[in-house]
C-alpha positions in Angstrom: 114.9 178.2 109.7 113.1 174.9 109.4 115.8 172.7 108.7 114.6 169.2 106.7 115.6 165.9 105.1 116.0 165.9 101.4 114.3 163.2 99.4 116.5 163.7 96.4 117.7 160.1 97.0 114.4 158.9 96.5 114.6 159.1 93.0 117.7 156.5 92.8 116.6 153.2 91.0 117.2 151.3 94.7 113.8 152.5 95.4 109.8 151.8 94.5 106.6 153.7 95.1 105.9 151.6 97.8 109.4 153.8 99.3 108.1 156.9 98.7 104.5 156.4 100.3 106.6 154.8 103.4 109.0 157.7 103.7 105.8 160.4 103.1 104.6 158.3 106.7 107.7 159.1 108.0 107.8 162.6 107.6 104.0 162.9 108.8 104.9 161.2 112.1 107.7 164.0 112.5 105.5 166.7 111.8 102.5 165.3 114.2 105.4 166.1 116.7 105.5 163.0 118.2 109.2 163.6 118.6 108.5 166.5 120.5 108.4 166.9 124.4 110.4 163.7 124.7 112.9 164.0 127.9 116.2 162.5 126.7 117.2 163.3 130.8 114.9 160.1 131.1 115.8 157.3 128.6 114.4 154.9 130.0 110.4 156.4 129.9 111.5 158.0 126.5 111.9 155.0 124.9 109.2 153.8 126.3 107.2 156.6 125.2 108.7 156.3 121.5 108.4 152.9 121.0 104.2 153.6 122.4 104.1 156.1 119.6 106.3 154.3 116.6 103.6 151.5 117.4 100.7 153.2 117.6 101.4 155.1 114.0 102.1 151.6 112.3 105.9 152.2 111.9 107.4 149.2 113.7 105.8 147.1 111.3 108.5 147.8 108.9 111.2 146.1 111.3 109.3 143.6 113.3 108.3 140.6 110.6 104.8 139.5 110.7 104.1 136.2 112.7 102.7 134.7 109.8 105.4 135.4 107.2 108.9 134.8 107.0 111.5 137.2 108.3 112.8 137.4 104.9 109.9 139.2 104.2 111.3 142.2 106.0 112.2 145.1 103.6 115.8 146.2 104.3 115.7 149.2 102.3 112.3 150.5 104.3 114.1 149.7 107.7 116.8 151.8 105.8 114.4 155.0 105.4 112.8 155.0 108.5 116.4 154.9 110.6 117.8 157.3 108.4 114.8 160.0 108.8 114.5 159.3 112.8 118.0 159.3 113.4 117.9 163.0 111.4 115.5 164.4 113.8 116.1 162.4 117.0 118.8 159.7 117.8 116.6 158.1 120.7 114.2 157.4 117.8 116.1 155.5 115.9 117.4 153.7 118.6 113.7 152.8 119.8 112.9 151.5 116.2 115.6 149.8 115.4 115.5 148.0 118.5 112.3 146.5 117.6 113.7 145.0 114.8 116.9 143.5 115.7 115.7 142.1 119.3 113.4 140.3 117.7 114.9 139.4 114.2 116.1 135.8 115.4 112.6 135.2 116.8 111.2 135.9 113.6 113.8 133.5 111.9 113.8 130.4 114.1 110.9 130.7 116.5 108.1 128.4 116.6 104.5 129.5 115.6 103.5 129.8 119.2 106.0 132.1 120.1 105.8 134.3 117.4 102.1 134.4 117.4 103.2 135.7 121.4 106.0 137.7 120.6 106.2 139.5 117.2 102.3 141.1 117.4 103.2 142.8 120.9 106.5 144.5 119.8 105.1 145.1 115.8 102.4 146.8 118.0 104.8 148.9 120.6 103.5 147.0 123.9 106.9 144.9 124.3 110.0 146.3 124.3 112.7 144.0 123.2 116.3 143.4 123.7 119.3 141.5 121.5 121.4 139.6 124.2 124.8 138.4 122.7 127.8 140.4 123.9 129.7 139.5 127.2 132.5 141.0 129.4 135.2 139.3 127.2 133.1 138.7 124.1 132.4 141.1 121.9 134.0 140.8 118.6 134.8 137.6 119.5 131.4 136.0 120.1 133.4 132.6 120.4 134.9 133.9 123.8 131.3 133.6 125.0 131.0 131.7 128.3 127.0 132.5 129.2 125.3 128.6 129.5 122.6 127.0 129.2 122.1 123.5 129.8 119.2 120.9 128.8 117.5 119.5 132.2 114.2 117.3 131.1 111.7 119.9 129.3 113.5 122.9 130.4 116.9 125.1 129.6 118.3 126.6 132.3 120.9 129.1 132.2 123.9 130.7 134.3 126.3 133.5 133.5 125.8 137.6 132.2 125.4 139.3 129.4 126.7 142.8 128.8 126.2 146.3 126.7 122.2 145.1 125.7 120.5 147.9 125.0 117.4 147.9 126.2 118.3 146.1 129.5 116.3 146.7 132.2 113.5 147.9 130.3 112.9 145.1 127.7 110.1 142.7 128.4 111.5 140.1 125.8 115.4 139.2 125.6 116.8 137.4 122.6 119.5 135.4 124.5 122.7 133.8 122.9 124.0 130.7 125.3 127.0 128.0 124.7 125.1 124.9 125.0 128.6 123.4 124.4 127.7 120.7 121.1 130.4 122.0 119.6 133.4 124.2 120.3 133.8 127.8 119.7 130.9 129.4 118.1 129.4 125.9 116.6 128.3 125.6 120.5 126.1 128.4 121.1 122.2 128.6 121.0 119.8 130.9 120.7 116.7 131.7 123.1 113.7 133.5 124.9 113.3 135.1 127.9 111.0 137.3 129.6 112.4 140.0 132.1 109.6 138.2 134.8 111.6 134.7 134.2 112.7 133.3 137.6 116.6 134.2 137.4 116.8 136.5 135.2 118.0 140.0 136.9 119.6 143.4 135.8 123.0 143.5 137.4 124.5 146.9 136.5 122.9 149.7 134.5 125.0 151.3 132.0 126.0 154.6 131.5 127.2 156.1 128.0 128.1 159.8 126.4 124.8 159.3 124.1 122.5 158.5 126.5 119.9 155.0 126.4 118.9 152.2 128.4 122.3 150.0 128.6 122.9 147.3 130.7 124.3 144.0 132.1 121.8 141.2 132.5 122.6 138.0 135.0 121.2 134.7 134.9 121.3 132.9 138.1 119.8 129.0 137.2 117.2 130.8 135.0 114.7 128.5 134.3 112.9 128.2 130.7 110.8 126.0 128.8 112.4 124.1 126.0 110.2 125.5 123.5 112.0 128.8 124.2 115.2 127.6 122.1 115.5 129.5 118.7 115.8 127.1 115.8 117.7 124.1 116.4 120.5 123.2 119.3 123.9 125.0 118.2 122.1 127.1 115.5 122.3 130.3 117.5 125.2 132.0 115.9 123.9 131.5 112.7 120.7 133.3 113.6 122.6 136.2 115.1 124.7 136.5 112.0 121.4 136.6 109.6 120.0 138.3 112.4 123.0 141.3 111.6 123.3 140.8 108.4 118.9 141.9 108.0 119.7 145.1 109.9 123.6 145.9 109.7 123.1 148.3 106.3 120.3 149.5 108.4 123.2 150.7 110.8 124.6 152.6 107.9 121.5 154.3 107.4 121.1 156.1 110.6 124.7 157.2 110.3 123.5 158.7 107.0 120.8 160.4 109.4 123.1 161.7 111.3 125.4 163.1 109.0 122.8 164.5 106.6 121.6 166.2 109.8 125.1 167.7 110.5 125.5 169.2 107.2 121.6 171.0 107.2 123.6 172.3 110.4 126.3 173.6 108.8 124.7 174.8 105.6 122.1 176.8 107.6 124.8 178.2 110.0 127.5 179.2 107.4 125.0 181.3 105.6 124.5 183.2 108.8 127.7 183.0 110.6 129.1 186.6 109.7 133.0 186.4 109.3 135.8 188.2 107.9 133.0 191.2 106.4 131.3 188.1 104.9 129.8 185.1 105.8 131.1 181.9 106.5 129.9 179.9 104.0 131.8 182.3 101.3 135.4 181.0 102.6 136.9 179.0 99.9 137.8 177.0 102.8 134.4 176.2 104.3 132.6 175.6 100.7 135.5 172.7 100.3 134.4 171.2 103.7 130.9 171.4 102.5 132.1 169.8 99.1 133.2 166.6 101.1 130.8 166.3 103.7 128.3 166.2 100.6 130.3 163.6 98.6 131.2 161.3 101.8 126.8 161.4 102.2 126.7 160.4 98.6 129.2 158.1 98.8 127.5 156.6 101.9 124.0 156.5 100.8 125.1 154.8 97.6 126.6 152.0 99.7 123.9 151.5 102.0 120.9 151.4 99.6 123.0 149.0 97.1 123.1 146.7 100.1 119.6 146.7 101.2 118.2 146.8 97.3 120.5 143.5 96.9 118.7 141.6 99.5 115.4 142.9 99.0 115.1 142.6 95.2 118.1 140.6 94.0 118.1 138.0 96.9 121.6 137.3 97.2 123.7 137.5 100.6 124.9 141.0 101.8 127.6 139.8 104.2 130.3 141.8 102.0 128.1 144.4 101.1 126.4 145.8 104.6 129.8 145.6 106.0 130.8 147.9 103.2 127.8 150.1 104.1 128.5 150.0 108.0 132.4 150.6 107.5 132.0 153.3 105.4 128.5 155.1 106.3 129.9 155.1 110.2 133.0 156.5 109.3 132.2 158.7 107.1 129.7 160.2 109.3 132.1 160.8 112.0 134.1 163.0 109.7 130.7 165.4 108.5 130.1 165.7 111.9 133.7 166.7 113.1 133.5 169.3 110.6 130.2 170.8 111.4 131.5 171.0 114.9 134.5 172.7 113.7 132.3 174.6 111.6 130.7 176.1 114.6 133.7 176.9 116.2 133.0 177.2 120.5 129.0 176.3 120.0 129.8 173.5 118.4 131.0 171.9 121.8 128.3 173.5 124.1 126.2 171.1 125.7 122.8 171.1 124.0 123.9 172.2 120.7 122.5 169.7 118.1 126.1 168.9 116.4 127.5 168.5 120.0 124.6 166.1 120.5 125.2 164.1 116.8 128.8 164.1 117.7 128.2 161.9 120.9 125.6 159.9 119.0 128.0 158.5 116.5 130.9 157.5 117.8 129.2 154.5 119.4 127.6 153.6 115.6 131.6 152.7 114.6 131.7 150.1 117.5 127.9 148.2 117.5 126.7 145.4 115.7 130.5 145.0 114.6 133.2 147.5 115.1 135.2 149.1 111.9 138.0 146.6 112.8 135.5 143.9 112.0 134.0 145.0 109.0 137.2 145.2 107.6 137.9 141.0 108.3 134.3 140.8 106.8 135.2 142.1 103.5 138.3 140.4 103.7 137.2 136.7 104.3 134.3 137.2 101.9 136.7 138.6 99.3 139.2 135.8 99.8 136.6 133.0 99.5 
């Protein structure tokens, strides 16, 4: 059986023609079976590969903002549908597109005309991979831990120290870098810039290996040289661009979550009907069709979340800080529990190597950790709550 993604959701008031006609793309990219013959044993030439073919059929365009607009141009709830439908089919797809988006977000939101006349055509078109560089050994959720420098020296920056969990290292031609330039303390002191992977200095110390497989690594800068025209927005302004940066594609996080998860539950519909048990079938167990009841309303609940939080930035323009961290908490979460279940669901297959629920189990835990972990989310709603 043929198992596909419903566009019921479609029909929720979140949504204009414009989504429909975007989605329709989506799902003829699928079918073309670009996705097909893509060896996930090779991440590093499959994204390469995906990010040549997301390109070529126009589909980056949605995350990567057009040099001659502003990045709040970018339409959250399109980045939304395209993570959710390649995330539903393949997990390295998402990761490919979304990558796009959020490496070069900041770029798009304090670069200078010149560089985003260099950098935004080449990764809108899928001929530069990029890379978001802001997590260290000791600074993850707290990006005020960072100790990565860069210092002023005439017209150039230079900059010492590593960087940590990027994905994309070591295949990215273009790194959004975060820095302490030290104006201020804590995270009032840290900068945002450019540089290119052929930048004198700048090396790949470690690649990184993780149980859902895709180019990871640690970056080094060793007195990496770089014009000054390479800084992002003003001196000290680089947290604030990685927190719009987040705050642009964090819902979209929730969205491939929702990809997952409504993948998981096809799985389990489709095998419950078939799985004979007991004289019967699975799926007539009182006790499966209530597992099926919740995975459904956790989606719901989910989607709900997440398009709420992309509709209020695209149409009502008013800050989502609260609301995408609502969307990552709970669309993350949630997901984790559909896809426990499905696994459950398939009793020893489900933890075979190379079954599809084995594989969506892998792929989300890391979705509860990145661009915030559940712990943080949780402060988030909190401090925006208490204001």
């Amino acid at each position: 059986m043929t198992i596909s993604l419903s566009k019921d959701h479609l029909d929720w008031p979140f949504f204009e023609a414009k989504h429909a006609a975007f989605r329709e793309k989506l799902d003829v990219f699928v079918a073309s079976g670009a996705l097909s013959g893509i060896d996930h044993h090779d991440t590093d030439n499959a994204c390469r590969a995906l990010v040549t073919k997301l390109g070529q059929a126009g589909l980056l365009e949605a995350a990567v903002c057009d040099p001659e607009k502003d990045a709040s141009g970018i339409d959250s709830r399109a980045v939304c549908l395209a993570r959710e439908t390649l995330a539903f089919h393949d997990g390295l797809a998402d990761f490919a597109f979304a990558m796009q988006g959020l490496g070069t977000g900041a770029i798009a939101l304090g670069g200078s005309s010149a560089l985003k006349r260099t950098v935004l055509p080449r990764t809108r078109s899928g001929e530069w991979i990029s890379a978001f560089a802001l997590s260290e050994k000791k600074a993850g959720s707290d990006v005020a831990a960072m100790a990565c420098a860069a210092y002023k020296d005439g017209d150039h920056y230079i900059l010492d120290g590593e960087k940590t969990w990027i994905s994309n290292g070591g295949i990215a031609d273009v790194y959004t870098v975060f820095a302490r330039t030290g104006e201020a303390p804590g995270t009032r002191g840290i900068s945002a810039f450019v540089v290119y992977a052929d930048d004198p200095g700048f090396s790949i110390a470690e690649r990184i290996d993780v149980i859902a497989p895709h180019p990871l690594a640690t970056i080094r800068f060793d007195n990496c040289r770089i014009p000054a025209d390479r800084l992002l927005g003003n001196p000290a302004e680089g947290f604030k661009l990685a927190m719009r940066t987040l705050d642009i594609f964090r819902s979209s996080v929730a969205a491939a979550s929702l990809g997952f998860a409504r993948r998981a539950l096809a799985e389990a519909l489709d095998h419950s009907r078939a799985r004979p048990m007991f004289g019967n079938r699975l799926a007539d167990l009182q006790l499966t069709q209530a597992a099926l009841g919740d995975m459904a309303t956790d989606i719901d609940a989910s989607a709900l979340l997440t398009y709420r939080a992309a509709w209020r930035r695209d149409v009502q323009k008013l800050p989502t800080t609260r609301e995408a961290a609502m969307a990552k908490m709970t669309a993350t979460e949630k997901a984790q529990g559909v896809i426990d279940r499905a696994v459950q669901m398939f009793g020893g297959r489900g933890v075979r190597s190379g079954e599809i629920v084995e594989r969506l189990y892998r792929e989300i835990r890391a979705l509860r950790i990145y661009e915030g972990a559940t712990e943080v989310q949780k402060l988030i709603i909190a401090r925006e709550l208490l204001k």
